[in-house]
N, C-alpha and C positions, 0 to 999 in steps of 0.2 A: 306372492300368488298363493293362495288358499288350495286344501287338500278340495279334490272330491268325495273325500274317505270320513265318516263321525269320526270328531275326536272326543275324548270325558273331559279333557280339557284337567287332565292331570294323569301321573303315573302311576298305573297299578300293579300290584303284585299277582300274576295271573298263575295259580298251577294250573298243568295239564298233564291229565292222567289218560293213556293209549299204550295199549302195548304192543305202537307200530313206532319204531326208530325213526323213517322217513316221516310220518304222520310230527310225529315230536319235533324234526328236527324246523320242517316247514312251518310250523303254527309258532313254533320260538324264533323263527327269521320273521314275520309278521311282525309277533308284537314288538320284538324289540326296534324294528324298522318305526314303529309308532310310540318310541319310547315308554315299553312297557316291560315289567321283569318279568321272564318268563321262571318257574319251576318245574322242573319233567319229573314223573313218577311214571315207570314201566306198566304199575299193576293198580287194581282196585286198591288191594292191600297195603302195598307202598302210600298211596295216595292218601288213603286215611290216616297212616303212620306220617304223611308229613303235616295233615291236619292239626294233627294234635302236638306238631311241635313249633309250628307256627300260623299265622293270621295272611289268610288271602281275601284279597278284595272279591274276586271271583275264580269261579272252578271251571274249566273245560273238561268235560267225563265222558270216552269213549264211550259204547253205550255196548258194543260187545267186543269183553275181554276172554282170555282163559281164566278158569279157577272164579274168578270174580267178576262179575256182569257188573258195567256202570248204571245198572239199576239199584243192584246189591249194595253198592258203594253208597249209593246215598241215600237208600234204606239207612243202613246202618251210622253215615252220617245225621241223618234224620232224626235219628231216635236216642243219638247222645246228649249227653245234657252240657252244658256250656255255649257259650257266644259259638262258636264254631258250626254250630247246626242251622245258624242262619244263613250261612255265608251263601251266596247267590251261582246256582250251579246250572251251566248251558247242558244240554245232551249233545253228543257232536255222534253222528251216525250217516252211513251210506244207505242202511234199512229203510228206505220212506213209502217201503208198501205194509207192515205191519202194526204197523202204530200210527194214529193220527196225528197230529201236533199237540192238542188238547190233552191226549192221551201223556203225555212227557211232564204236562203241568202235575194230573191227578199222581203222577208218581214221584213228585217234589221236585222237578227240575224248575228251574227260572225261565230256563229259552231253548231252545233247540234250533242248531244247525246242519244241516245236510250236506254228503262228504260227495265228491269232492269240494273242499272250502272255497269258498268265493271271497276276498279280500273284504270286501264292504258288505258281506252279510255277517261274515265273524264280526265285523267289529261295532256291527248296528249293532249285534245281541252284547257283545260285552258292553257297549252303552249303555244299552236299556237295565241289564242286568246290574250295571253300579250304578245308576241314579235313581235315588231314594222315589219311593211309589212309581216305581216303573213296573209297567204291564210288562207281559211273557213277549216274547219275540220270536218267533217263527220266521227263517230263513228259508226261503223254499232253492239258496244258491249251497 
């Protein structure tokens, strides 16, 4: 019997940076339920500190943190130099009155999801967000 759920149709190495423990613990029961490695970073700063010590297929980046905004974070992933500043970053937020979806692109994100997570919109945007010339994805779950 076949999922109702996208698969990539392979294993990825997914961080996710939230500096909510439950948020972290539920989005790593996810992927790994869909045979995916999750990586948790508490902070922006964490996050980028695991950037640079190893290669994720995709990013999941709260979008607000303390001390560092998942804006900030990929700002500054953004603008460093090496393969890492390509890597494909969702915005994952519960804000969906301040920002339009379009707005999450012009600020380097790949996709955007809306909190609370809905199973099959997290995992359309990690779809779209690992396959090569994939458009933005917008989860309105």
């Amino acid at each position: 019997m076949s999922s109702p759920f996208p698969t990539v149709g392979r294993s990825l190495v997914i961080l996710h940076v939230d500096d909510d423990p439950m948020n972290l613990r539920v989005v790593e029961e996810i992927l790994t339920a869909f045979h995916h490695r999750s990586v948790k970073a508490a902070s922006g700063a964490e996050g980028l500190q695991l950037i640079a010590e190893q290669a994720f297929d995709v990013i999941l980046m709260d979008i607000h943190m303390p001390g560092m905004s998942g804006i900030e974070a990929v700002e500054r992933l953004r603008a460093r130099p090496g393969p890492e500043r390509d890597t494909p970053v969702i915005a994952l937020t519960a804000d969906v009155t301040s920002r339009r979806p379009d707005d999450y692109k012009a600020l380097g994100f790949n996709g955007y999801v809306s909190k609370p997570i809905l199973v099959s919109g997290l995992l359309d945007a990690i779809k779209a967000a690992a396959e090569p010339h994939s458009a933005p994805v917008v989860s309105p779950y």
